[in-house]
MARMAR-998493 format. One record per atom (N, C-alpha, C): residue in one letter; x, y, z. Coordinates in nm, 2 decimals, padded with zeros to 4 digits. Example, Ala and Ser with C-alpha at 12.3 -4.5 7.8 and 13.67 -1.06 7.14 Angstrom:
<recs>
REC   type     east    north       up
REC      A    01.32   -00.57    00.78
REC      A    01.23   -00.45    00.78
REC      A    01.32   -00.33    00.78
REC      S    01.28   -00.22    00.71
REC      S    01.37   -00.11    00.71
REC      S    01.29    00.00    00.79
</recs>
This chain:
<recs>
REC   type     east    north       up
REC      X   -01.27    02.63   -03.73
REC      X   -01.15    02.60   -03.66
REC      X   -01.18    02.52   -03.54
REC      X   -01.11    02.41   -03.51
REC      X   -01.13    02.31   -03.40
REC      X   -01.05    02.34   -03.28
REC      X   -01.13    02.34   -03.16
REC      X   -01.04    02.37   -03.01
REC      X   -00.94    02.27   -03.04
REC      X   -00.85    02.21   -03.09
REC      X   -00.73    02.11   -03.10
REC      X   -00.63    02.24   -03.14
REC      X   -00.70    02.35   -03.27
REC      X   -00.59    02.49   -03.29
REC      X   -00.64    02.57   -03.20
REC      X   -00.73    02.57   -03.16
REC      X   -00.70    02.69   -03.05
REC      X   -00.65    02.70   -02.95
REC      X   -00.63    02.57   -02.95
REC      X   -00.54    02.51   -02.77
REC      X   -00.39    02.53   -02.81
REC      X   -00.33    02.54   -02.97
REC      X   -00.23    02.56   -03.00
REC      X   -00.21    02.69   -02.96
REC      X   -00.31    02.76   -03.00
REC      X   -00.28    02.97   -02.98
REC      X   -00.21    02.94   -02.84
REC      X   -00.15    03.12   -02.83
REC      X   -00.09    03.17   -02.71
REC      X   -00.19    03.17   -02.64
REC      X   -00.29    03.19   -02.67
REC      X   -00.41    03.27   -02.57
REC      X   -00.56    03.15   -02.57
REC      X   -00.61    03.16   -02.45
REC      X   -00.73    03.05   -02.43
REC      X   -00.82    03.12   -02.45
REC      X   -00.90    03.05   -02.58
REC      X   -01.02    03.09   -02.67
REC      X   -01.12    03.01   -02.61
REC      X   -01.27    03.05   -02.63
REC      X   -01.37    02.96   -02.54
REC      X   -01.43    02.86   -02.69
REC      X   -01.45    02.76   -02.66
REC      X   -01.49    02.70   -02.81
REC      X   -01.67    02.69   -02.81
REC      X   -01.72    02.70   -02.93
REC      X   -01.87    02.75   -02.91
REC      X   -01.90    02.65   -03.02
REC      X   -02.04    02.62   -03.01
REC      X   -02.15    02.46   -03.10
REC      X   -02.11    02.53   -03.24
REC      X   -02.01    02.51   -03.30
REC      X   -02.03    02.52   -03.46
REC      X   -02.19    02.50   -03.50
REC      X   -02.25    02.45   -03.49
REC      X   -02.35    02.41   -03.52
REC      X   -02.51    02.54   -03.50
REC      X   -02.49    02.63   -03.38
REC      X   -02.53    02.72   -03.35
REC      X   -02.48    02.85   -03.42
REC      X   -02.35    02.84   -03.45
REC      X   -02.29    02.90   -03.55
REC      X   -02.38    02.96   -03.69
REC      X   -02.41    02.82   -03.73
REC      X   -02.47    02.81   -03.86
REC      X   -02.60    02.80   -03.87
REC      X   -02.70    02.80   -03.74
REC      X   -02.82    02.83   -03.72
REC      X   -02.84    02.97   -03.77
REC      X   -02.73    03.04   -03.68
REC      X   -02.79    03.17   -03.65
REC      X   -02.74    03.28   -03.81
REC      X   -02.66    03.20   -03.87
REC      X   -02.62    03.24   -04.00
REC      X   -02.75    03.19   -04.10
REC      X   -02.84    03.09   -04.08
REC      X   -02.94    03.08   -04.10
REC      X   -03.09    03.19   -04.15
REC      X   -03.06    03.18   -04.00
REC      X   -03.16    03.35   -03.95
REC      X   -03.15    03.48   -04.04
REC      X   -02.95    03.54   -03.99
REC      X   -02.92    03.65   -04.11
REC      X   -02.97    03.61   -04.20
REC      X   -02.94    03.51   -04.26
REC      X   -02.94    03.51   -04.39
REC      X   -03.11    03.54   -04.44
REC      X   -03.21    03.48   -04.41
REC      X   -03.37    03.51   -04.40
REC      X   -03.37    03.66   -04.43
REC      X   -03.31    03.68   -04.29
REC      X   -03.38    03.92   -04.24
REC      X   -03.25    03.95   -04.40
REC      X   -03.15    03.88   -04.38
REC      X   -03.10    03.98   -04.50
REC      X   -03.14    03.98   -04.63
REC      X   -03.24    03.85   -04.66
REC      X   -03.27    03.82   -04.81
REC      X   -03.40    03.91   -04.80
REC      X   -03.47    03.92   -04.71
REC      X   -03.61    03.95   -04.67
REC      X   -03.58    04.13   -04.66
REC      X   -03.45    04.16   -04.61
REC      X   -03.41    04.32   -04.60
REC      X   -03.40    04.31   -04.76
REC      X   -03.32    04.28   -04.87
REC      X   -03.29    04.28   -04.99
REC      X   -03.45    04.28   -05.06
REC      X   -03.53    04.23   -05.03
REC      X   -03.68    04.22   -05.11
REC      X   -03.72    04.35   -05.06
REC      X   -03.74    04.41   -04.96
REC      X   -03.80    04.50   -04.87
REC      X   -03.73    04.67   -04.86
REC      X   -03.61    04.63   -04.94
REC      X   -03.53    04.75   -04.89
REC      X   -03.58    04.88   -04.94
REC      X   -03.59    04.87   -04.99
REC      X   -03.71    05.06   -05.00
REC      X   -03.83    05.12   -04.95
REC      X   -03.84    05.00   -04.87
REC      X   -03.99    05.05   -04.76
REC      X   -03.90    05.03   -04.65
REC      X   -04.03    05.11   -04.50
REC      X   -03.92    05.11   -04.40
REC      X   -03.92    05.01   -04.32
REC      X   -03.97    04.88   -04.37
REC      X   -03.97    04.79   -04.27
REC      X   -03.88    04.70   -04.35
REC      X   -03.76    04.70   -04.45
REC      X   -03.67    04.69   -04.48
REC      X   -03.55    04.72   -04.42
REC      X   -03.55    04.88   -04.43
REC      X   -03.47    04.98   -04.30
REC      X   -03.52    04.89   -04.18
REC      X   -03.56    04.90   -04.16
REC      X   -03.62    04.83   -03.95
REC      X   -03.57    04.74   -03.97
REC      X   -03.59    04.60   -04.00
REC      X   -03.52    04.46   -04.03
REC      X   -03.35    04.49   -04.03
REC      X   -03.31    04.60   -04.20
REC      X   -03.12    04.61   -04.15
REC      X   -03.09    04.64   -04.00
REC      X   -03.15    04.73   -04.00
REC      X   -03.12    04.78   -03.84
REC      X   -03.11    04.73   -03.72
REC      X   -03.24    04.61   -03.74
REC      X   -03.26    04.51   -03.62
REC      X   -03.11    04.45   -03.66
REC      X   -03.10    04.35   -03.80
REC      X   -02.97    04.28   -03.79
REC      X   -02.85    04.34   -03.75
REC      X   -02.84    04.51   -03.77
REC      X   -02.73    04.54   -03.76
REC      X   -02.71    04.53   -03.60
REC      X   -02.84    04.56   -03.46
REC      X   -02.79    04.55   -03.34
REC      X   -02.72    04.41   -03.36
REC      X   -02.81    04.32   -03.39
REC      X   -02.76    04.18   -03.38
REC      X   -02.63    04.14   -03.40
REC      X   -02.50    04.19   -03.51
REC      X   -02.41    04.14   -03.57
REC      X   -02.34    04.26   -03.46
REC      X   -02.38    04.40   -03.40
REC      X   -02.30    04.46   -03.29
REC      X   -02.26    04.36   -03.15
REC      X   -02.38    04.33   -03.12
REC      X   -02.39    04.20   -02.99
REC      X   -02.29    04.10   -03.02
REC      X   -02.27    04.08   -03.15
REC      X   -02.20    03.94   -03.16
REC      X   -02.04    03.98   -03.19
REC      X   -02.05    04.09   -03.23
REC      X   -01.92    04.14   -03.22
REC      X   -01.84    04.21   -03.11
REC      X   -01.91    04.25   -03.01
REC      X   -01.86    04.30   -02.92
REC      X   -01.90    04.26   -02.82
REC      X   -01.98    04.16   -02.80
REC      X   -02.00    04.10   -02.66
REC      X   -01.99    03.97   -02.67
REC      X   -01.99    03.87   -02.84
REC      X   -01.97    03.78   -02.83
REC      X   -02.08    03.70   -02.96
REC      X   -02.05    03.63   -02.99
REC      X   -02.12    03.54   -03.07
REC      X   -02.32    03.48   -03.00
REC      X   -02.24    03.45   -02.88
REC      X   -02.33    03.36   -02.77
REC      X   -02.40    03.48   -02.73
REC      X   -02.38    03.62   -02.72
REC      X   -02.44    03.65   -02.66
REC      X   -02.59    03.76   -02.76
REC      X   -02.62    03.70   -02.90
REC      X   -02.71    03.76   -02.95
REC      X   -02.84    03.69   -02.94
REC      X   -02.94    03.73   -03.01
REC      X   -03.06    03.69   -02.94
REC      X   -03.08    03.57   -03.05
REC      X   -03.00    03.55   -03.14
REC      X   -02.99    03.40   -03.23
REC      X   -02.94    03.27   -03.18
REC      X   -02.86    03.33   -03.09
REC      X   -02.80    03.20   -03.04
REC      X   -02.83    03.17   -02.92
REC      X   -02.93    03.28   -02.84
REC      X   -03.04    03.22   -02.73
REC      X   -03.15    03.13   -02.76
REC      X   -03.20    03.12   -02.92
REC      X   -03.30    03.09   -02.96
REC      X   -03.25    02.93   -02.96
REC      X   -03.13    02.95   -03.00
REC      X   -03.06    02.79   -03.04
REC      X   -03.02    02.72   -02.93
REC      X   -03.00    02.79   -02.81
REC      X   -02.91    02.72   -02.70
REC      X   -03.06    02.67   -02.63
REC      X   -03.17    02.78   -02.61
REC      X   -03.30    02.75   -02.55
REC      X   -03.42    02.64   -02.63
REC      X   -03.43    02.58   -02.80
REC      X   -03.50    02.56   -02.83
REC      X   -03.42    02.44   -02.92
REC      X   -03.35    02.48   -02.95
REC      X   -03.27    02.37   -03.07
REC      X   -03.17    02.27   -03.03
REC      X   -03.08    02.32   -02.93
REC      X   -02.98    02.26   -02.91
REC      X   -03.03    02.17   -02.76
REC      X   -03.11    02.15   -02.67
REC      X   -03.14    02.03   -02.64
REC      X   -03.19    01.92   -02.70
REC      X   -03.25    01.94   -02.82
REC      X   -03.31    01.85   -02.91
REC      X   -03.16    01.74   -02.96
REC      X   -03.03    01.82   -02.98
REC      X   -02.95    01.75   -03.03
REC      X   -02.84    01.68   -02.93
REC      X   -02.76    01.59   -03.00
REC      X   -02.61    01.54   -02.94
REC      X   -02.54    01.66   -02.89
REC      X   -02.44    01.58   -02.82
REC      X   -02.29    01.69   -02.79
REC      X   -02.24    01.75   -02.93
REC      X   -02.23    01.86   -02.93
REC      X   -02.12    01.86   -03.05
REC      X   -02.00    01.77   -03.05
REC      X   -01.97    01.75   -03.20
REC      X   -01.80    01.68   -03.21
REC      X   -01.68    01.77   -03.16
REC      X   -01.71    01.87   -03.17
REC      X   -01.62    01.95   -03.16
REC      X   -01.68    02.12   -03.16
REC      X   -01.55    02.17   -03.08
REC      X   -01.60    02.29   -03.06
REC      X   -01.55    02.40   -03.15
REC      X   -01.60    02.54   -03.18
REC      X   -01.47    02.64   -03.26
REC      X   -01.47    02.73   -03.20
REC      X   -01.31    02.80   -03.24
REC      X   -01.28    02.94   -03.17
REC      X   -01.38    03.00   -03.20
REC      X   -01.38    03.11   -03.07
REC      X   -01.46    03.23   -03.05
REC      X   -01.44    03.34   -03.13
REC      X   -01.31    03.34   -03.17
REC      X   -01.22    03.47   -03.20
REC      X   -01.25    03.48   -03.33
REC      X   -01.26    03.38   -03.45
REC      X   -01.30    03.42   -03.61
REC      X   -01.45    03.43   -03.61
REC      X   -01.59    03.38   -03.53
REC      X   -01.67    03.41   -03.55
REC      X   -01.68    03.56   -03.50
REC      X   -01.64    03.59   -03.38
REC      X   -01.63    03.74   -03.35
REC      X   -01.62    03.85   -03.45
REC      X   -01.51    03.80   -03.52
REC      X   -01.42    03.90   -03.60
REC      X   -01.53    03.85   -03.74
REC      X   -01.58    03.73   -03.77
REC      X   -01.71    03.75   -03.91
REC      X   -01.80    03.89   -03.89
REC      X   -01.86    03.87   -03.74
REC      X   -01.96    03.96   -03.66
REC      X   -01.91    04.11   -03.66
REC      X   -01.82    04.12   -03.65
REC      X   -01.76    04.24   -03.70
REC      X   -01.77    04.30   -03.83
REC      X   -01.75    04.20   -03.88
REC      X   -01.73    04.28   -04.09
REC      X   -01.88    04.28   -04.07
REC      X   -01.96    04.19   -04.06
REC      X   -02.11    04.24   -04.08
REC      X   -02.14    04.36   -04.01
REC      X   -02.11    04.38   -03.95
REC      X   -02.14    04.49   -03.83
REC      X   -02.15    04.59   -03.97
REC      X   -02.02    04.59   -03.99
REC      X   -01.92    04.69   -04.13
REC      X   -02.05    04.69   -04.19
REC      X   -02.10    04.59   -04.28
REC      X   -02.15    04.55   -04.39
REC      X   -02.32    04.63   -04.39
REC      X   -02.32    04.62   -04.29
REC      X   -02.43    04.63   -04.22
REC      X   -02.50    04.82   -04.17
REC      X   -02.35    04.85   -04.15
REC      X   -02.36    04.99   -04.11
REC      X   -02.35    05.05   -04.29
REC      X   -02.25    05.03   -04.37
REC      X   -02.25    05.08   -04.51
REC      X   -02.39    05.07   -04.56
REC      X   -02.44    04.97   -04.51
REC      X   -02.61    04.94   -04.63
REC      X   -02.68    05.05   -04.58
REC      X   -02.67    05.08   -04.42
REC      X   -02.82    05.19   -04.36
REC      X   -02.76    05.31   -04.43
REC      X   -02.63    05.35   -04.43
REC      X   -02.59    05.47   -04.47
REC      X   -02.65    05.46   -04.61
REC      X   -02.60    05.38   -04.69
REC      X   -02.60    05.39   -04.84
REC      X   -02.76    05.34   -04.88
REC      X   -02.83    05.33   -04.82
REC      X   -02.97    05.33   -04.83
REC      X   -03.06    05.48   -04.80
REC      X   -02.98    05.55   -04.74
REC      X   -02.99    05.69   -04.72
REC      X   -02.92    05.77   -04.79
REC      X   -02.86    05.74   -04.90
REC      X   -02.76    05.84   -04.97
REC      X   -02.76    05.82   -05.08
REC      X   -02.71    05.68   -05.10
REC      X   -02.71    05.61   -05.27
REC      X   -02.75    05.47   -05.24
REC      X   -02.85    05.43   -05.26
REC      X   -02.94    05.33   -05.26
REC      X   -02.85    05.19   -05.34
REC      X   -02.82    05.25   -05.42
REC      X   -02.72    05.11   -05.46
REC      X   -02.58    05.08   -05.39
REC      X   -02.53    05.15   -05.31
REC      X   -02.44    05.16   -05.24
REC      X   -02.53    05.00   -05.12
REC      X   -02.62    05.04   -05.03
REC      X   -02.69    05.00   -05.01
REC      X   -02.71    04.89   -05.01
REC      X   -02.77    04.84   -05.12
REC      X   -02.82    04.72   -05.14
REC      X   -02.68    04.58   -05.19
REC      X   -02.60    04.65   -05.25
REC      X   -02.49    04.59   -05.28
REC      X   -02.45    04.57   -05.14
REC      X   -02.39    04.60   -05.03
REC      X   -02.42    04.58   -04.90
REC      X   -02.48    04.48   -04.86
REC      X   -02.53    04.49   -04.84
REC      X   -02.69    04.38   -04.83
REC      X   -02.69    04.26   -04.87
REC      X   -02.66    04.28   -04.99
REC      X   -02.63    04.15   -05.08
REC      X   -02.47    04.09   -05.04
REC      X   -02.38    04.14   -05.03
REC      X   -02.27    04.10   -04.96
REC      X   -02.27    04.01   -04.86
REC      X   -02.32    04.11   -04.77
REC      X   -02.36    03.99   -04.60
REC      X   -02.45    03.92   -04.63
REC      X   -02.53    03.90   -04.67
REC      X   -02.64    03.80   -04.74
REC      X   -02.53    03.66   -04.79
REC      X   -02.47    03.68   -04.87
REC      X   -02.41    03.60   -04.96
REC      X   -02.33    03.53   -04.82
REC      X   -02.23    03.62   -04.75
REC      X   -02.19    03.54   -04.65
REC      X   -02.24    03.44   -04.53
REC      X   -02.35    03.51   -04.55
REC      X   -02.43    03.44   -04.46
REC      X   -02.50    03.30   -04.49
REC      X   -02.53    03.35   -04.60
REC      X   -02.61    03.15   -04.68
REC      X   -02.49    03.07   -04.70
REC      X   -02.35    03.13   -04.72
REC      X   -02.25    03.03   -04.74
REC      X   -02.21    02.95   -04.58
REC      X   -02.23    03.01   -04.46
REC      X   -02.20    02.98   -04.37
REC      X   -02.33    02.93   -04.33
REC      X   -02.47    02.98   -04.35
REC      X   -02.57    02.85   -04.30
REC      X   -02.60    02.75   -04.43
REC      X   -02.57    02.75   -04.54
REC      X   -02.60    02.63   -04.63
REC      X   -02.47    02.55   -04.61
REC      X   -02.37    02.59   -04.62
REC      X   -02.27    02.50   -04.69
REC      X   -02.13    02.52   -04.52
REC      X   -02.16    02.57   -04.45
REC      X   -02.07    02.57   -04.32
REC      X   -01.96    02.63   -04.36
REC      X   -01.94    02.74   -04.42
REC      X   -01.77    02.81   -04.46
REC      X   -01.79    02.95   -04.45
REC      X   -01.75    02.98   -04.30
REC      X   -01.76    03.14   -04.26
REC      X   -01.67    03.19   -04.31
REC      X   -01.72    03.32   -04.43
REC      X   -01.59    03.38   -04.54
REC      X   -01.56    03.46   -04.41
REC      X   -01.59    03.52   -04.34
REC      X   -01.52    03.65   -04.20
REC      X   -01.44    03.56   -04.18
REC      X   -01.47    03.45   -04.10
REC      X   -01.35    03.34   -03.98
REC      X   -01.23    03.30   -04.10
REC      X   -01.29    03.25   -04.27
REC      X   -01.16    03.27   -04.36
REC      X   -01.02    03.33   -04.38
REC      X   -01.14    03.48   -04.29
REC      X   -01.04    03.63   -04.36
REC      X   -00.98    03.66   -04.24
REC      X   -01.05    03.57   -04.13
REC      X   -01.00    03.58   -04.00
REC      X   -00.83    03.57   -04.01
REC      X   -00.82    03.42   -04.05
REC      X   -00.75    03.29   -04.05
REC      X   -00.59    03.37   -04.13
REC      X   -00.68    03.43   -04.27
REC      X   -00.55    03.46   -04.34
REC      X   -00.52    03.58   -04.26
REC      X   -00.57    03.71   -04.23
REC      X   -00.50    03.77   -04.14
REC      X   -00.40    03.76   -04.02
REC      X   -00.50    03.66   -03.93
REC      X   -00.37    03.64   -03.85
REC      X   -00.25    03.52   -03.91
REC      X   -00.28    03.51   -04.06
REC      X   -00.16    03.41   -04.09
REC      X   -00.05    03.52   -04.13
REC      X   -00.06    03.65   -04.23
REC      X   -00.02    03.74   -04.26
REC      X    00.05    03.86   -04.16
REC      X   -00.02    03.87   -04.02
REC      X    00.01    04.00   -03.96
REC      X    00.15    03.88   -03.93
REC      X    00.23    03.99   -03.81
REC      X    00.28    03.91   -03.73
REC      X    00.26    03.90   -03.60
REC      X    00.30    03.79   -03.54
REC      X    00.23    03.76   -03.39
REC      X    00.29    03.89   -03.30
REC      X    00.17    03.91   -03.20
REC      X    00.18    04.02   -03.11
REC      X    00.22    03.89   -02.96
REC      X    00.31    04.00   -02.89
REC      X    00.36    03.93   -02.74
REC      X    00.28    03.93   -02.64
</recs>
């Protein structure tokens, strides 16, 4: 989503490097293929759990504020141009959330029913390579159609 719609919202969204976006969806996607190879030893557990703080940070304090997107603002992103454009804050938030979800079901279901678990895993996984290989955050999707669906709050 381009700050051009978010400037349409009621409300002033901060717009953040798409591009850092898909770095750090990058990363997940690594710890979560690497948690999916790993997941029955405990340094599988340790890795979900690292990513789960990670996708907490990005949901509740913000995208910018996890330790993926320090790596990108401090190491990657002076290497590059301006971005062309900026995106709302508010659908990658709300991705960082479902993973949060996705994320807390796998440690449970890794401790309970293992395939519960791993199916988990493989979910945010999936979301994650589609948003660092191919740029299409399914969360900010599901963002999109919800707030098209609810109705607007005053």
């Amino acid at each position: 989503m381009t700050q051009s719609l978010a400037a349409a919202s009621t409300t002033r969204a901060v717009g953040i490097d798409p591009r850092g976006a898909r770095f750090a969806a990058g990363i997940t996607a690594v710890v979560l293929a690497l948690t999916l190879v790993l997941h029955a030893s405990a340094v599988g557990v340790v890795l979900l759990a690292l990513q789960t703080v990670v996708f907490a940070l990005g949901a509740f304090r913000g995208p910018s504020a996890t330790p993926y997107a320090t790596v990108y603002r401090r190491f990657v992103r002076p290497r590059l141009g301006p971005p062309t454009e900026l995106e709302d804050v508010r659908p990658l938030r709300f991705a960082q959330s479902v993973g949060l979800g996705f994320s807390v079901v796998a440690l449970i279901g890794l401790a309970v029913v293992p395939v519960v678990g791993v199916l988990a895993i493989a979910a945010a996984f999936v979301a994650a390579f589609l948003n660092a290989v191919f740029g299409y955050c399914l969360g900010c999707e599901v963002y999109l159609l919800l707030r098209r669906a609810l109705p607007a709050t005053p």
